[in-house]
N, C-alpha and C positions, 0 to 999 in steps of 0.2 A: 504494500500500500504506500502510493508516494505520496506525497504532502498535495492535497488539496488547492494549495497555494500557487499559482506556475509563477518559477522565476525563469529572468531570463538565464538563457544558457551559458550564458559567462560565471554563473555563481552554481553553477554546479560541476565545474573545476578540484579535483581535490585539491589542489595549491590554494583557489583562493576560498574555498568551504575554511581549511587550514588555517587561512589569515585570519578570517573574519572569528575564526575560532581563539585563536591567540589570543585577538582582543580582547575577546570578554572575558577570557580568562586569566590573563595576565596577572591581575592584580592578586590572583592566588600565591605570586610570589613575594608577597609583604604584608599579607594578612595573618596577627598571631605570631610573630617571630619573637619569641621570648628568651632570656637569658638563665631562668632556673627551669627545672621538673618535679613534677609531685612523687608521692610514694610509691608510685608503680614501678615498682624497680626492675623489671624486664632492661630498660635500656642498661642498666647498670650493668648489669652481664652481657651485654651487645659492647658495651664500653669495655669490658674487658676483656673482652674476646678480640676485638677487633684490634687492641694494645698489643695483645700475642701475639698474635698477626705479624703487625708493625715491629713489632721485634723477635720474632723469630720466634717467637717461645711456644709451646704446644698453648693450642689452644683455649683446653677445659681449664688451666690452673687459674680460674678467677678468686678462688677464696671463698667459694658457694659452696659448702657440701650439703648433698643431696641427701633429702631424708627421703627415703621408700614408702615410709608410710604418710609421706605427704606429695605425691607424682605431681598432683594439678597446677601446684608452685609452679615448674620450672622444672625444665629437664638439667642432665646434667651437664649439659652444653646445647645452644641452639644450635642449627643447621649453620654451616658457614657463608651460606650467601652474602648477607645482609653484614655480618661482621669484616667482611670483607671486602663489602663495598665502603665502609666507612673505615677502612684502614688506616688509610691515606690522610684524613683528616683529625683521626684518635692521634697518631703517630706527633701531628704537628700543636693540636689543640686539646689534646686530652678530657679534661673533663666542662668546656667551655662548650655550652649550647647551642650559640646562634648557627655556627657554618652547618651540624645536622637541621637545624629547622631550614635550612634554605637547601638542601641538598635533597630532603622530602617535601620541600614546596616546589621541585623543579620535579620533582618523579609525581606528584598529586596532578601538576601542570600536564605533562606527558599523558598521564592518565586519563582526564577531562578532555584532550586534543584525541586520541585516539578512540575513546567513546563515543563521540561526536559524528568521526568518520563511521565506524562501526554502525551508527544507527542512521547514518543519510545514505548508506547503499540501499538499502530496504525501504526508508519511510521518507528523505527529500532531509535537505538540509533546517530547515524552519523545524521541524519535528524532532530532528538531532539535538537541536541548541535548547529547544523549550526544554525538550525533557532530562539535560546535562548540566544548566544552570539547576536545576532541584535539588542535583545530590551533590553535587561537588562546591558549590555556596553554604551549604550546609551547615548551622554554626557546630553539629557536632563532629563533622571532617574538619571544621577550621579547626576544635581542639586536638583533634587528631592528628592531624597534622604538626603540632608542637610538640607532639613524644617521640624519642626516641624510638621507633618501633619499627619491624620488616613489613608494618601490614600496606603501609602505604604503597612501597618498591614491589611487593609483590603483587599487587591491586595491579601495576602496573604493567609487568611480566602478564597477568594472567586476560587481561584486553588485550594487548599484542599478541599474543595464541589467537583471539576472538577475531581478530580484524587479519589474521592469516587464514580463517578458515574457510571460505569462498574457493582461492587458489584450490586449495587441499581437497575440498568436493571434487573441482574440476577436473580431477587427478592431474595435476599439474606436473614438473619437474617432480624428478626425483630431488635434487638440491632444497624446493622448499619444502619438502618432508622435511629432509634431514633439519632443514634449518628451525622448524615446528619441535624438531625434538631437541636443538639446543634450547631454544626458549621453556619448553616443559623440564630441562634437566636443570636451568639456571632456576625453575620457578620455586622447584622441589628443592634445590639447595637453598633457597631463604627460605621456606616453610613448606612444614611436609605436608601441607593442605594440597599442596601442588602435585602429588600422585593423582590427583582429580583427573588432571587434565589429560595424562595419561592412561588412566582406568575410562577414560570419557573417547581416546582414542581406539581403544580395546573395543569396548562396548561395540561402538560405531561399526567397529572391521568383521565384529561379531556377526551384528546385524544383518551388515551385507552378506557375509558368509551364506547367512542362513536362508536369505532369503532366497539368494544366487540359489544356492541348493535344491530351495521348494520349487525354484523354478525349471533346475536341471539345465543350468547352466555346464561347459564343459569343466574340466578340473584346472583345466589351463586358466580359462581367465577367473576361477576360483583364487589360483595363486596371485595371480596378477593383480588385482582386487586387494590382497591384502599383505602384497608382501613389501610396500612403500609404509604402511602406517607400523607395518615390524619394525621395519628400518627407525621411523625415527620415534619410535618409542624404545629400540635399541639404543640410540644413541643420547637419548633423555639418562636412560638407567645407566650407560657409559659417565654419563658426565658427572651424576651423582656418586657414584663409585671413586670415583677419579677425585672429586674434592673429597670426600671422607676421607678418604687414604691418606690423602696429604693433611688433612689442616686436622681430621677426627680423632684421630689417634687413641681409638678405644674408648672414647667418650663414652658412647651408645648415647648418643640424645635420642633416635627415635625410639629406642626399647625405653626410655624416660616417659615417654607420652604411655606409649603400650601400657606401664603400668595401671593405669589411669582408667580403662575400661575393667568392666565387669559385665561377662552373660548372664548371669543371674539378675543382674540389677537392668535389663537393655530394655523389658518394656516400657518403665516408667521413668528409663533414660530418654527414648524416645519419643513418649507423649509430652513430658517437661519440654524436650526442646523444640518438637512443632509446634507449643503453647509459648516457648519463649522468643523464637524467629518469630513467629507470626505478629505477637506484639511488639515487637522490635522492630519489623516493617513498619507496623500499623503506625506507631510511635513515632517515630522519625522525622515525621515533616510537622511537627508540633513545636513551636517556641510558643513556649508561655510567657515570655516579656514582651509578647505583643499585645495589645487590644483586641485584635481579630484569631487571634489562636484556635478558638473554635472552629477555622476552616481548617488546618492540619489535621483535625481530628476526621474529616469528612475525605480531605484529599486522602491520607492515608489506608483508611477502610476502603478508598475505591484504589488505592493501588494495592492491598492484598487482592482483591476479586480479582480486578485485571489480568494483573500478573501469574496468577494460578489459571483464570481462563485462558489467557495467550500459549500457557506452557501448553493445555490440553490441545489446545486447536492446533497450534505447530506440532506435535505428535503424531495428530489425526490428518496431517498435510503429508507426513512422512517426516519421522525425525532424521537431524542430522549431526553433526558434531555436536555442535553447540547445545544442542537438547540434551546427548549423553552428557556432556562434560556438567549439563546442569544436574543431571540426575545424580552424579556423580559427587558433585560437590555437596549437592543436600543431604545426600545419604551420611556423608560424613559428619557434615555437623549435627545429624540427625542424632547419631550413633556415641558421639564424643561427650564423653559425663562434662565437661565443664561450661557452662551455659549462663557465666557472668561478665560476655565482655563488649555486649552490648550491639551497634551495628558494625562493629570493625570486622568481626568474621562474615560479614553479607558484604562488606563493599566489594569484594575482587567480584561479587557477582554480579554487583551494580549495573554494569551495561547491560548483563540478560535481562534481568528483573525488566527493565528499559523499553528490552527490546517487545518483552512479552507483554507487557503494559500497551505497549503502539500496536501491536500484532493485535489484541484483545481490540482496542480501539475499531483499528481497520477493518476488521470484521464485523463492520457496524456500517460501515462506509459512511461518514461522517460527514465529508462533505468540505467547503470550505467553513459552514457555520460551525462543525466542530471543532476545524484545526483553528479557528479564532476562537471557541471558547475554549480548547488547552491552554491557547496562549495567554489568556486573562486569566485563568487556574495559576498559571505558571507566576504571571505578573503578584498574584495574590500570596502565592505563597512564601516568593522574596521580598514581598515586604514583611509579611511575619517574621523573614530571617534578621530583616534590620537592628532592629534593639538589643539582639542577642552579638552581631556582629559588631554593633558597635561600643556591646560593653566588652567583650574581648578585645580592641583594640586603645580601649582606654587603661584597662590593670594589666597589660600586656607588659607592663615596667614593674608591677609590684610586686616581689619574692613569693610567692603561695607556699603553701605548708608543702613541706617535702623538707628532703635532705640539704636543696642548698640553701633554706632558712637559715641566719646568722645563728643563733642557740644551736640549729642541729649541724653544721660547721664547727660550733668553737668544740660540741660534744664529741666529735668523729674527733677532733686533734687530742683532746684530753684523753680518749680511750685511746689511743696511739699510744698517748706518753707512757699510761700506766701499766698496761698488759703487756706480756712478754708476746714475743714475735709469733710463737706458737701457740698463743691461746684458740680455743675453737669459742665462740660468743653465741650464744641461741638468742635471735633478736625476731621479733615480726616481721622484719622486711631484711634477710638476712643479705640479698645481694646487693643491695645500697651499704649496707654495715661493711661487706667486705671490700667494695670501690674505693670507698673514702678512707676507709681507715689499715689498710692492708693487713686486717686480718680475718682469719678464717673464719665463719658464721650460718647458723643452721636453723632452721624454723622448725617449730612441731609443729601434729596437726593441729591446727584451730580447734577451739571445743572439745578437746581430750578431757579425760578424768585424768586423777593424779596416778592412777596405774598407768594409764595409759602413757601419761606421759615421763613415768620413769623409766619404761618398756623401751620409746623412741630413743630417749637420753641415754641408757645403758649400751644400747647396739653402737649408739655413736660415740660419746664419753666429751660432752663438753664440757669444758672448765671453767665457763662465764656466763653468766644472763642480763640481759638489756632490757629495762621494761622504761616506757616514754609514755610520758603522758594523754599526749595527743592522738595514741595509738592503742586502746586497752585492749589488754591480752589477758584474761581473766583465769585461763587455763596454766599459762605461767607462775602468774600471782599468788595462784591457789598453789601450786606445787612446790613454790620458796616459802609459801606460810609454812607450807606441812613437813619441810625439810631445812627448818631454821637452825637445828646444830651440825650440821651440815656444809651452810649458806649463809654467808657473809657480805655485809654492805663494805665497797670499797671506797667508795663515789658516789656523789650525788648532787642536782645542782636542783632546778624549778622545773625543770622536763625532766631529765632522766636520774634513772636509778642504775647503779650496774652492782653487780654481785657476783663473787668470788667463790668456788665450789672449794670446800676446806680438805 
């Protein structure tokens, strides 16, 4: 369904769609560029990994050890993509924020340009732009965008798969196979969500296999059919292989995740998380610091329908990559116990969501009156973005609670000074503990009993405990009350306590 709209032929140019694209999203490169990070200490261990890197050093030694009986944390090293693309700039600026906020607002940029393209093959450019300013304006991609994190760069990686996929029906060259399965091996090396796109390749070749089959097709062009998506989903699992070996060096970060599931527990893994994507779609176009917020609530509920209608209808057209890689991505987060991090595990899907949304649409054939009323949807729900956008660019100077707050800085040098080089420190946010203060630091689970949490303690044998005010850790607390001749106060200022195992 192309856009209702006709432009002239000049503006449907991929160069100048591209330009007109740049523009509007340009200003993605200076929205939110802050100098500290909150508590989410994922980047902490990107930060030091990515230091290893730069200095040659294996890469797991960050100072994070791994409790087992807490997987959902953090593995015990991420994939090395993502550390590795920010090598270059760990090596020079260590733990100074701004060059990553600009490094992920040039991959966010990237990402909102090739969306764009992606959805003006199918629906005209006017329908590309409408439905691309929604998510990528977004005041919660703007905060997105100011963490440290692989979700953005891989958001990235995984639309450029999307916008190769066209070629790759056509059975094109063998080369952009191959070059489909570098992009799927780079995606998988920043986050192991990225087997998707390669389980979405499978699926796909599956398909055809079988269908080729029922049709009795010969055996010949059965091979031929599927022996280019072999190839570069061969060369996807080559490349992951090929960084593991170099940078992993026995980590086991994905058996870190594996932990993390459970069969016994998969149906009401699964209901939890079609109840928590779906409100997380439904959610997302909602700023509540507007006046008009009540339309988020309406846009959103019509982009679950959509969206789930578009997927069926394209099914029932004949799926094609893009449909497996969707099924494939859902199934996973479907399936994945940890289901609190909001829309950033649905952005890399963002253009399909998009595309199934305009697919639903077209299937209505709307007309030019509907592609003007998207467009006033659209106008509608960037202004709801405004107040949210513009109080992020006003405390975009002010230290937020986290570790580079001046208290939690002067505390990370004081626990330097006093603990010996070797202490292991059990802290709630143990990979910011071990960034800042190089030493080694371990979490238990959250909400343990005092068995429980002597059980964790014992297999590991920490020598320290960190409790911060601004952080209660109640399961801790309880555990140093009920082991006080034991447990010793060493230090203590108006945030933190640390304690000394006797």
């Amino acid at each position: 369904m192309k856009s209702g709209l006709k432009l002239p032929a000049f503006f449907n140019r991929q160069s100048v769609a591209a330009a007109i694209a740049l523009l509007l999203f340009l200003p993605l490169l200076f929205l939110n560029i802050r100098a500290d990070h909150d508590w989410g200490d994922d980047f902490a261990q990107y930060l030091a990994q990515a230091e290893n890197i730069a200095r040659f050093h294996p890469m797991s030694q960050t100072g994070y050890v791994y409790n087992e009986f807490y997987p959902s944390l953090g593995p015990k090293a991420y994939p090395p993509g993502f550390p590795l693309m920010i090598s270059a700039i760990t090596g020079k600026y260590g733990n100074y924020i701004p060059p990553y906020n600009y490094l992920i607002s040039v991959f966010l940029l990237a990402t909102a340009l090739l969306t764009v393209l992606f959805l003006k093959r199918h629906f005209g450019l006017i329908p590309a732009l409408v439905l691309s300013l929604m998510v990528y304006y977004n005041p919660y991609v703007m905060e997105l965008k100011a963490e440290v994190m692989a979700d953005i760069p891989f958001a990235f990686l995984f639309v450029l798969f999307l916008v190769m996929i066209p070629d790759l029906q056509q059975l094109s060259s063998r080369r952009k196979w191959l070059l489909a399965g570098v992009v799927t091996g780079v995606a998988i090396s920043v986050k192991t969500a990225g087997f998707a796109l390669a389980a979405g390749l499978a699926m796909y070749t599956g398909w055809h296999l079988i269908m080729a089959f029922l049709r009795k097709r010969a055996i010949k062009s059965l091979w031929k059919s599927a022996v280019d998506p072999a190839l570069s989903i061969g060369a996807a699992l080559g490349i992951v292989l090929l960084l593991n070996l170099i940078f992993m060096r026995g980590a086991s970060g994905a058996s870190s995740y594996l932990n993390t599931f459970s069969l016994g527990s998969l149906p009401e893994t699964v209901a939890m998380n079609l109840y928590t994507y779906t409100e997380v779609l439904r959610l997302f176009f909602v700023s509540l610091n507007s006046q008009i917020f009540w339309f988020g609530f309406i846009a959103g509920s019509a982009a679950v329908t959509f969206a789930l209608t578009g997927l069926i209808v394209a099914f029932r057209r004949g799926p094609g990559i893009a449909e497996w890689v969707t099924l494939a991505y859902l199934g996973l987060l479907l399936v994945y116990p940890y289901h609190n991090s909001g829309f950033r595990f649905l952005l890399p899907l963002a253009p399909l969501i998009l595309n199934y949304i305009a697919t639903a649409v077209g299937a209505m054939n709307p007309g030019r009156g509907g592609i003007a009323l998207s467009v006033l949807a659209t106008a509608m729900i960037l202004v709801t973005y405004m107040p949210a956008l513009k109080e992020l660019q006003e405390r975009k100077a002010v230290i937020q609670e986290g570790p580079y707050a001046v208290h939690a800085q002067n505390a990370f040098e004081q626990i330097n000074a006093i603990t010996p080089g070797d202490a292991l420190i059990v802290f709630i946010k143990p990979r910011a503990l071990a960034r800042f203060t190089g030493r080694n630091s371990m979490a238990h689970l959250p909400e343990s009993t005092p068995v429980e949490v002597y059980k964790q303690f014992e297999a590991i044998g920490p020598t320290h405990f960190l409790l911060y005010s601004e952080l209660p850790d109640p399961a801790l607390e309880n555990y140093i009350r009920t082991n006080r001749r034991e447990i010793e106060l060493i230090w203590r200022n108006q945030f933190f306590r640390l304690y000394r195992k006797v």
